[in-house]
N, CA, C and O of each residue as an XYZ file, in Angstrom:
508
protein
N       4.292     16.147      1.020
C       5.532     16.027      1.754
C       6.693     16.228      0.778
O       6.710     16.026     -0.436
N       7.746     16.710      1.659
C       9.161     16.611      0.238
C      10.078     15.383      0.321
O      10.124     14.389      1.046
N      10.580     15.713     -0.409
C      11.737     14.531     -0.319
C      12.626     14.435      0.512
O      13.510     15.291      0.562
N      12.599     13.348      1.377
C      13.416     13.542      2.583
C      13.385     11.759      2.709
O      12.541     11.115      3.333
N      14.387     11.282      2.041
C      15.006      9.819      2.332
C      15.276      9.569      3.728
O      14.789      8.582      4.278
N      16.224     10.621      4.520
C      16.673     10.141      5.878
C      15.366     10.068      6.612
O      15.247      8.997      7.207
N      14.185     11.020      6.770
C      13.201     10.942      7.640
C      12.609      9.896      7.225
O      12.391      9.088      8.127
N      12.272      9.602      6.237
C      11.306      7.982      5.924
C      12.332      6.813      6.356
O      11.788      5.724      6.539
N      13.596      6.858      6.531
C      14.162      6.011      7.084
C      14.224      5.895      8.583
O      14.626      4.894      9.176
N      13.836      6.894      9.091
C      14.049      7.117     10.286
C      12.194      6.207     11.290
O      12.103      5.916     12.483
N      11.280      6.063     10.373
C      10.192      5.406     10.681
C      10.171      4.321     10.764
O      10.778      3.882      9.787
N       9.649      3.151     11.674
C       9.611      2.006     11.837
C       9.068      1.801     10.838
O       8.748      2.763     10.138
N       8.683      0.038     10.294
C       7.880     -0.117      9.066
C       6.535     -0.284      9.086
O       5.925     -0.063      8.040
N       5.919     -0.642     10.093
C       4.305     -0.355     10.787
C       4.419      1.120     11.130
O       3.388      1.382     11.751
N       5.035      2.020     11.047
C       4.810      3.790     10.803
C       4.388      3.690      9.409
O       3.293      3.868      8.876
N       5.741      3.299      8.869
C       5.506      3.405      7.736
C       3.712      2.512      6.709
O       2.950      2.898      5.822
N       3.815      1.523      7.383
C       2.646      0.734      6.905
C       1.270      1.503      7.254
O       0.317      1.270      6.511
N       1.078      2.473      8.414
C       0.056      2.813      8.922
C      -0.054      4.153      7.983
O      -1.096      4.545      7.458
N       1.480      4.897      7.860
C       0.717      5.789      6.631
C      -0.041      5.595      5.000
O      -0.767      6.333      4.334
N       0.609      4.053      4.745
C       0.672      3.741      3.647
C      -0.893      3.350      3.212
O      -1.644      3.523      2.252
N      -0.911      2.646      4.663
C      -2.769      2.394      4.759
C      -3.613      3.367      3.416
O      -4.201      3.144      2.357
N      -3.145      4.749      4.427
C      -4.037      6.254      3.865
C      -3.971      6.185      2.767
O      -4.820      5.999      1.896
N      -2.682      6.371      2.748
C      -2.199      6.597      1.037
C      -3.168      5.669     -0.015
O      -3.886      6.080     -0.927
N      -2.975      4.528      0.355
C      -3.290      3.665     -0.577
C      -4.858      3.781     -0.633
O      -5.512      3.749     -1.675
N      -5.380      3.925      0.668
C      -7.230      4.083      0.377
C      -7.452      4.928     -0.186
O      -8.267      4.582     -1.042
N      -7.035      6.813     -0.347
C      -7.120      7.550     -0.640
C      -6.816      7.499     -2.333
O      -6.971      8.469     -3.075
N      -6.537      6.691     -2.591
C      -6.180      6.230     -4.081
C      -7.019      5.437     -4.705
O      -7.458      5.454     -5.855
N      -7.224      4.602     -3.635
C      -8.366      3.625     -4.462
C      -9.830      3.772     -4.482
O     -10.768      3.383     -5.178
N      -9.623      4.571     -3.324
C     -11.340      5.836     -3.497
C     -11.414      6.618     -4.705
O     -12.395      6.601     -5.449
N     -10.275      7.370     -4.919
C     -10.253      8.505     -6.076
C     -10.223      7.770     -7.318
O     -10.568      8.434     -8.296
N      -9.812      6.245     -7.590
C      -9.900      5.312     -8.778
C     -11.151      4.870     -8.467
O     -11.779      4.776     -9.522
N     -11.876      4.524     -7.451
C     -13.662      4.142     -7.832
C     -14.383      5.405     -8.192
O     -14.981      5.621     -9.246
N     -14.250      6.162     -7.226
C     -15.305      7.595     -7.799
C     -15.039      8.213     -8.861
O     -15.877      8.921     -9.421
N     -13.698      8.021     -9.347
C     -13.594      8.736    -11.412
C     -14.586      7.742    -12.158
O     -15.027      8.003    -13.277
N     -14.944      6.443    -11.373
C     -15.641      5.806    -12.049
C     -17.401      5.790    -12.497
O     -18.130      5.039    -13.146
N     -17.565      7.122    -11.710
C     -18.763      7.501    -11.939
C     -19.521      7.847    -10.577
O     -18.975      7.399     -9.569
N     -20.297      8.328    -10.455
C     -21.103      8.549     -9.252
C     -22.264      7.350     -8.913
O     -23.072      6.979     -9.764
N     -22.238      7.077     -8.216
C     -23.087      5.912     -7.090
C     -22.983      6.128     -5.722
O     -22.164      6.858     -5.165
N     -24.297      5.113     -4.949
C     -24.509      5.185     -3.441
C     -23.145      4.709     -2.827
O     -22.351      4.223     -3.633
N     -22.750      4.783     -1.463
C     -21.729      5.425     -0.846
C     -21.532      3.953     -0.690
O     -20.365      3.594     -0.537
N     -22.847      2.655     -0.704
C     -22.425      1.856     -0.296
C     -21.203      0.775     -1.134
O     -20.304      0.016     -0.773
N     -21.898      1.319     -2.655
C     -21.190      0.672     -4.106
C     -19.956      1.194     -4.305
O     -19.096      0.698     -5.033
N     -19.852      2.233     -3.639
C     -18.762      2.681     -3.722
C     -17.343      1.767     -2.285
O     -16.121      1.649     -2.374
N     -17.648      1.631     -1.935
C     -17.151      1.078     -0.850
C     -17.061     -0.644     -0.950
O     -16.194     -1.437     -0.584
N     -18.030     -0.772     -1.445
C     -17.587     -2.476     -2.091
C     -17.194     -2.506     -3.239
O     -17.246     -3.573     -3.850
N     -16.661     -1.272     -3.889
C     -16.128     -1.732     -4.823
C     -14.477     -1.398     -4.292
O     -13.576     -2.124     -4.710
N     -14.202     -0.365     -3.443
C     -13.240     -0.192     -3.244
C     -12.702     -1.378     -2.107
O     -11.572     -0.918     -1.942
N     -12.730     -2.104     -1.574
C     -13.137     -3.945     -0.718
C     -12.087     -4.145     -1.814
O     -10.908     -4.045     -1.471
N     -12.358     -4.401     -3.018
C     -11.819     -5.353     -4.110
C     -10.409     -5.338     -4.065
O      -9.736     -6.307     -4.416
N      -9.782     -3.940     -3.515
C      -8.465     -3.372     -3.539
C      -7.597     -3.370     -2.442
O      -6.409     -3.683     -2.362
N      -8.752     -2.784     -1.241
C      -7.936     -2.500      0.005
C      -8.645     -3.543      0.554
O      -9.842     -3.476      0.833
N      -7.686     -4.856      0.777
C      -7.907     -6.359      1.734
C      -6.683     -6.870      1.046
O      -6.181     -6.784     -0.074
N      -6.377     -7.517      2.347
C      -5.313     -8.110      2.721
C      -4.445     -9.604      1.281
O      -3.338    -10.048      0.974
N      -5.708     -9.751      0.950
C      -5.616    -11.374     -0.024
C      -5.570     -9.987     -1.813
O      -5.012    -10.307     -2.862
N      -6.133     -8.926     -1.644
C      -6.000     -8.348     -3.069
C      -4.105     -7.725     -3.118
O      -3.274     -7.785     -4.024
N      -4.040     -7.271     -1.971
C      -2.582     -6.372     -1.564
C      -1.433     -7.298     -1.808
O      -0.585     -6.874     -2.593
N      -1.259     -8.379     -1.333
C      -0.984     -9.734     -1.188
C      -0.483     -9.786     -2.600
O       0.716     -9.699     -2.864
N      -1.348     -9.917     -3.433
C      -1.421    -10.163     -4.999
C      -0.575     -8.962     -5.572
O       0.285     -9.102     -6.443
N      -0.865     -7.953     -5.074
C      -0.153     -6.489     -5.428
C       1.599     -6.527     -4.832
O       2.645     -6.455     -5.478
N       1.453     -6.614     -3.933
C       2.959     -6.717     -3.915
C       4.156     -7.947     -4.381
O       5.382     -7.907     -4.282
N       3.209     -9.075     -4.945
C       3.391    -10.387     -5.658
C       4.330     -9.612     -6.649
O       5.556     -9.661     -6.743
N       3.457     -8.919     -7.324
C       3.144     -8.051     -8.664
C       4.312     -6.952     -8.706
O       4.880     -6.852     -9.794
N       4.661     -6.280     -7.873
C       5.900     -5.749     -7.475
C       6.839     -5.853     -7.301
O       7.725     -5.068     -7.640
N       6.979     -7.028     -6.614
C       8.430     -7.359     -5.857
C       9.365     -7.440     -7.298
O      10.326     -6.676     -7.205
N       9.330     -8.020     -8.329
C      10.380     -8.014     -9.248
C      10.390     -6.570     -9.988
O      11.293     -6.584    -10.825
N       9.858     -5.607     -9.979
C       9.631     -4.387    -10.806
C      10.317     -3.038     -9.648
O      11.004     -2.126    -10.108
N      10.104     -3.101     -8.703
C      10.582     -2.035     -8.005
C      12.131     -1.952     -7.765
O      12.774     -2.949     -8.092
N      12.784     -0.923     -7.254
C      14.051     -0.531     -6.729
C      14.915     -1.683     -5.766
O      14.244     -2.323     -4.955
N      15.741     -1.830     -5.815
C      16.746     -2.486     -4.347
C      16.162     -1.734     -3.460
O      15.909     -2.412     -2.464
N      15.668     -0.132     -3.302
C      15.617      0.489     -1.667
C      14.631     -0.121     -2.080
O      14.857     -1.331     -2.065
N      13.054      0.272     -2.660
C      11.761     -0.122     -2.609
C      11.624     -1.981     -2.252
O      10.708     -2.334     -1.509
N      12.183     -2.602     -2.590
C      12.387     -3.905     -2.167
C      12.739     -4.190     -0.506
O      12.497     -5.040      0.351
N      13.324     -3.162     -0.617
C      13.872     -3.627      0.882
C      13.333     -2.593      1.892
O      14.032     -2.130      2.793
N      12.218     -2.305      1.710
C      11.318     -1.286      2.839
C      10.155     -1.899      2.494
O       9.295     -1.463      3.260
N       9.429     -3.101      1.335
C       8.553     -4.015      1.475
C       8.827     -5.036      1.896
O       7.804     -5.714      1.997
N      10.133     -5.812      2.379
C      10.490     -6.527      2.824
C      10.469     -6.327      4.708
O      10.175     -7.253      5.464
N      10.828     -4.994      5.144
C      10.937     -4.975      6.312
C       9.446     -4.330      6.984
O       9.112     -3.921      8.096
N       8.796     -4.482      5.696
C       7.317     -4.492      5.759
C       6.513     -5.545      6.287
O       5.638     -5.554      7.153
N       7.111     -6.609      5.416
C       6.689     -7.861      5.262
C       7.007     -8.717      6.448
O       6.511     -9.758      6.877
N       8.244     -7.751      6.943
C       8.749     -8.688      8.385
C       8.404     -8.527      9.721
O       8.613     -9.079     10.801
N       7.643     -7.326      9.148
C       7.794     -6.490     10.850
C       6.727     -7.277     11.856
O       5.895     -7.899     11.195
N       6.631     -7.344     12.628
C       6.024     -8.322     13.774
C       5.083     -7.024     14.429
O       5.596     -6.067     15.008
N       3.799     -7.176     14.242
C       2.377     -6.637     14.813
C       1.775     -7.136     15.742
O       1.608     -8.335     15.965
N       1.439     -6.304     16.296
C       0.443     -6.975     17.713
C      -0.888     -7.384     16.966
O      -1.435     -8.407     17.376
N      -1.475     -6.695     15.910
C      -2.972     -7.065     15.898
C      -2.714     -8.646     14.594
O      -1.679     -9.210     14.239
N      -3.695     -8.809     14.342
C      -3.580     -9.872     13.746
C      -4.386     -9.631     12.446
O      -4.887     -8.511     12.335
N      -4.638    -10.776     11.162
C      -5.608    -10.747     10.223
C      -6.860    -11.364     10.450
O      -7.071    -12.575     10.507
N      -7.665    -10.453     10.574
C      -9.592    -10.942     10.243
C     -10.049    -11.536      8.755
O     -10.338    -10.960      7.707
N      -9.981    -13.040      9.151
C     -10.590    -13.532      7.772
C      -9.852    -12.925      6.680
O     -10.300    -12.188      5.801
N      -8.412    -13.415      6.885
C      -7.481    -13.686      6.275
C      -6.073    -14.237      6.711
O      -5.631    -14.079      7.849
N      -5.206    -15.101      5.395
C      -4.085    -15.551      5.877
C      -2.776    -14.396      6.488
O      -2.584    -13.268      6.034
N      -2.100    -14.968      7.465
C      -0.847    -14.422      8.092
C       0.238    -13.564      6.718
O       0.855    -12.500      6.677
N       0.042    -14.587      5.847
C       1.210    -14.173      5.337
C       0.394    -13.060      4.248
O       0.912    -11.944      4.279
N      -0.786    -13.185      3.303
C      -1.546    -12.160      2.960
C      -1.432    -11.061      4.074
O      -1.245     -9.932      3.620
N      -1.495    -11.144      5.230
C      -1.269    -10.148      5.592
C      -0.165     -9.245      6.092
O      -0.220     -8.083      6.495
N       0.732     -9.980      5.977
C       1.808     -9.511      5.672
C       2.332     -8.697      4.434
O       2.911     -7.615      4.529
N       2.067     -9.325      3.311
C       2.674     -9.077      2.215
C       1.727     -7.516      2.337
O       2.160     -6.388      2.101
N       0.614     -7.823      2.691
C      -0.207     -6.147      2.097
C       0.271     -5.467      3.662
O      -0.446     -4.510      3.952
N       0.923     -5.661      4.301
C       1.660     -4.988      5.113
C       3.171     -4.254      4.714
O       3.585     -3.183      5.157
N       3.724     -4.988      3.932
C       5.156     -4.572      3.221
C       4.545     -3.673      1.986
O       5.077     -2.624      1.621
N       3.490     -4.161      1.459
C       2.936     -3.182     -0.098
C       2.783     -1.643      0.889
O       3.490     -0.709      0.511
N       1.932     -1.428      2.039
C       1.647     -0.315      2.570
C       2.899      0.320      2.756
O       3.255      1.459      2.450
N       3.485     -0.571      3.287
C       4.607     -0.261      4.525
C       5.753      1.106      2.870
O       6.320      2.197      2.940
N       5.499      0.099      1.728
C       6.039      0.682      0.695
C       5.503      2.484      0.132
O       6.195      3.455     -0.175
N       4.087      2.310      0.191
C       3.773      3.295      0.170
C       3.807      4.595      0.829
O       3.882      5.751      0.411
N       3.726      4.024      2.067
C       3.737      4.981      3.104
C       5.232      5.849      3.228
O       5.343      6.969      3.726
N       6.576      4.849      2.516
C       8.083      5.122      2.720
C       7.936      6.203      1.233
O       8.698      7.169      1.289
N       7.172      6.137      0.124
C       7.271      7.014     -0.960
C       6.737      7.992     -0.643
O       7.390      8.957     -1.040
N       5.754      8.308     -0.052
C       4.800      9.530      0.523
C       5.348      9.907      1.351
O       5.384     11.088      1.006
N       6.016      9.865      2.534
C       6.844     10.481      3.088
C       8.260     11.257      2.066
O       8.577     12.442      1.955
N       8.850     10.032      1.459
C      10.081     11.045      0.494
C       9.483     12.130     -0.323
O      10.166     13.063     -0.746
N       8.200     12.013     -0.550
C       7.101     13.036     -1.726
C       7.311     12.868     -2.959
O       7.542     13.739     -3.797
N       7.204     11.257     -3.161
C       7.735     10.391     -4.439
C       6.545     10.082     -5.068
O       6.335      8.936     -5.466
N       5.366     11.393     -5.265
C       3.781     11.217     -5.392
C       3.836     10.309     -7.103
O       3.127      9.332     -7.346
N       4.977     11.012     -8.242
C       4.974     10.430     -9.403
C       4.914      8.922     -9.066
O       3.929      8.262     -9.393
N       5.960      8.377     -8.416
C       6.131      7.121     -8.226
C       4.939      6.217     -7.557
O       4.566      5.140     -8.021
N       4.380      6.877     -6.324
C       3.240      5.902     -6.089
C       2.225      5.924     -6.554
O       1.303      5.267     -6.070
N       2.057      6.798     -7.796
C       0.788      6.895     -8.723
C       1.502      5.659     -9.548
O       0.929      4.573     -9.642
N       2.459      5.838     -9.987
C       2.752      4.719    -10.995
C       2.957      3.259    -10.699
O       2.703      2.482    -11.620
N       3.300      2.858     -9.767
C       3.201      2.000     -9.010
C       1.539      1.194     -8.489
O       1.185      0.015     -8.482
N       0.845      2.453     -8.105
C      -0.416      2.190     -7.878
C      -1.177      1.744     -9.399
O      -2.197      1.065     -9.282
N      -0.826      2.017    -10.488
C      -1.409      2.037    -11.889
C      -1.130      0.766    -12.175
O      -1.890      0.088    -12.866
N       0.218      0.215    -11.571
C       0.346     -1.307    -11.915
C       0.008     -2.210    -10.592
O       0.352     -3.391    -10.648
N      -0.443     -1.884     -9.768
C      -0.785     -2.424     -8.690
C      -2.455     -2.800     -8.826
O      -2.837     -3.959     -8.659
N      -3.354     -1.739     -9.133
C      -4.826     -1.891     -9.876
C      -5.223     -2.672    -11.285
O      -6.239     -3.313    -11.553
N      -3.686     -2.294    -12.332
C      -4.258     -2.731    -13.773
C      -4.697     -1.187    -14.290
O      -5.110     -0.986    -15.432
N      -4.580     -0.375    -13.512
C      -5.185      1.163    -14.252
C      -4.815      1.460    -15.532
O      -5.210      2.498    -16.063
């Protein structure tokens, strides 16, 4: 995508969170499988460790003082936005917070801020 601030503004923050989803699995797949080749299942519990609600939680903990005023305030209206579905075997507010971390990602991938959510993602893993 290119850079386009007004259109990522123009997305609710569950738009935004639902792309961020991708983004973020698609990342943390491509950080388990550089890790070597294994069954599809090891691969997938290892990627668990990253994408859940109580690890994201921790990740945007980890953020909130390091990112931008805008990036702050598009994980915040992340963090606020009111969902119909709920968290499975996990807390409200964990799921929230890894709702504002997505909601973040999804607002950089739309602007085509790919440097930034690699780097972001690098301190979000420990990479």
């Amino acid at each position: 995508m290119q850079n386009n601030t007004a259109k990522a503004n123009e997305y609710s923050p569950l738009a935004l969170a639902y792309m961020g989803d991708a983004v973020f699995d698609v990342l943390v797949r491509g950080m388990v499988l550089a890790k070597g080749n294994m069954p599809a299942n090891k691969l997938h519990k290892a990627a668990k460790e990253y994408v859940n609600a109580a690890a994201q939680a921790e990740m945007y903990i980890r953020l909130e003082n390091i990112v931008t005023e805008e990036e702050l305030a598009v994980m915040k209206r992340g963090r606020n936005a009111k969902s119909n579905t709920t968290a499975k075997n996990q807390s409200v507010t964990d799921y929230r917070h890894a709702t504002g971390l997505e909601a973040l990602f999804g607002y950089l991938y739309i602007k085509g801020e790919n440097t930034r959510i690699k780097e972001l993602f690098d301190i979000c893993t420990g990479e």
